[in-house]
C-alpha positions in Angstrom: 15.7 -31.5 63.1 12.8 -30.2 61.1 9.7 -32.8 60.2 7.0 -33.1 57.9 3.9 -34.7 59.0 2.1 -36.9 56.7 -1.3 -37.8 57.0 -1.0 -40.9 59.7 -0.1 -38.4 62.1 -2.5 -36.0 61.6 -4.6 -39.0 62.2 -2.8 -40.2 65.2 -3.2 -36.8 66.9 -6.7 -37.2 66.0 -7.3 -40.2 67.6 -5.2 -38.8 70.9 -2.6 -41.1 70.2 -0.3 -40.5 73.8 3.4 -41.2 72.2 2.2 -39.2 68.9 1.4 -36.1 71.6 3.9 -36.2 73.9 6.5 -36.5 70.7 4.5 -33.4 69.0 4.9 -31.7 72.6 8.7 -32.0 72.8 9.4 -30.8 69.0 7.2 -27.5 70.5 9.1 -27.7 73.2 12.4 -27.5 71.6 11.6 -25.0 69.1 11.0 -27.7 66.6 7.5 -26.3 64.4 6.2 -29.1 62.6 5.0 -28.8 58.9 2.3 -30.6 57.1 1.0 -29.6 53.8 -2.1 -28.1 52.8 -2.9 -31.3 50.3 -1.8 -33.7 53.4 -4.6 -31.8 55.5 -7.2 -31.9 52.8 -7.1 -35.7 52.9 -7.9 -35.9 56.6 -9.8 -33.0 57.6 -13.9 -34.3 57.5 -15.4 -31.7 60.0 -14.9 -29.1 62.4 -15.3 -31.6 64.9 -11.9 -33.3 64.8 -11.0 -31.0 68.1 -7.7 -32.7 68.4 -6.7 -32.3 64.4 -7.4 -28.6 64.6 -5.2 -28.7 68.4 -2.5 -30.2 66.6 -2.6 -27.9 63.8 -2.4 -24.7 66.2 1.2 -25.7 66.7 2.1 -26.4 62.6 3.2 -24.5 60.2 1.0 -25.8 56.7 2.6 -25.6 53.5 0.0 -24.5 50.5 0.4 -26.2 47.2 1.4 -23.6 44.7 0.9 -23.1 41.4 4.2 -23.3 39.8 4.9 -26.3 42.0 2.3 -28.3 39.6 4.8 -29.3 36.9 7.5 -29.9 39.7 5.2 -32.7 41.1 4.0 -34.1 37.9 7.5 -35.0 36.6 8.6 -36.6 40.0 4.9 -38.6 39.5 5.9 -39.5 36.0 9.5 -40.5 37.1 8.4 -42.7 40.1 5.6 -44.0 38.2 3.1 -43.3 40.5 0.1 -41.3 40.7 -0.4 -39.8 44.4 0.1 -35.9 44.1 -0.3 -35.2 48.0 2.6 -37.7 48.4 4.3 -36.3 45.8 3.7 -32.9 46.9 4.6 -33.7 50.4 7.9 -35.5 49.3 9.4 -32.3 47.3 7.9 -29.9 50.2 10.7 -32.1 52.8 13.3 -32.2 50.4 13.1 -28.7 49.6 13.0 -27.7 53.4 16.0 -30.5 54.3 13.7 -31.9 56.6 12.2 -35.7 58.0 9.1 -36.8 57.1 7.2 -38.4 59.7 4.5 -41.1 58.4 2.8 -44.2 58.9 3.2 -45.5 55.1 6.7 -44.7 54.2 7.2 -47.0 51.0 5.1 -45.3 48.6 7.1 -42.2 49.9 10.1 -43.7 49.7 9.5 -44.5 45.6 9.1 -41.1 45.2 12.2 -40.1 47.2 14.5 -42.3 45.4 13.6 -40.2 42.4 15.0 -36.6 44.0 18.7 -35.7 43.7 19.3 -37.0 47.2 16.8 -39.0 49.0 15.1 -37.7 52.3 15.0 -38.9 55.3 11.3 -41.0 55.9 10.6 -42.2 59.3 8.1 -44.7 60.8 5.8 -43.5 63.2 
């Protein structure tokens, strides 16, 4: 199963939360290499002293926001009616890669995954 970490877990991992690691360790483990996106690290990364963000990160693959994805994420904003474009970018990033997004908020995620052809799967961490 392939996952997309939002930004609770990038925060979690940063905070050397045990069950967030040890979960993060078995993925690895199993040949499981997490994603995140670059807009998703943008909202968390403060300095070059969050050691354990920049750990975390040695073992994820980070998604960049592209230019032609700009209209992609607008139209899903305008059709969920909301107005977050890392969520929005994070939400077509899973569906495009079939994969689980892990998160800590999954509802305003879950507006915006209504709106996509078939929904992804969103899991509480």
């Amino acid at each position: 199963m392939s996952v997309v970490y939002d930004a609770g877990v990038l925060v979690a991992a940063e905070r050397s939360d045990r069950q967030l690691w040890a979960d993060h360790r078995a993925r690895l483990e199993l040949g499981v290499v997490p994603t995140t996106t670059a807009p998703v690290l943008a909202q968390v990364s403060r300095s070059p002293r969050q050691v354990q963000l920049r750990r975390l990160l040695r073992g994820c693959h980070v998604m960049a926001f592209a230019s032609e994805e700009a209209h992609e994420v607008g139209a899903l904003l305008a059709q969920a009616g909301t107005a977050d474009v890392v969520d929005a970018h994070l939400v077509l990033s899973a569906f495009k890669a079939k994969s689980t997004v892990l998160t800590s908020d999954p509802g305003d995620l879950r507006q915006l995954s209504d709106q996509l052809p078939a929904p992804i799967a969103i899991q509480r961490v």
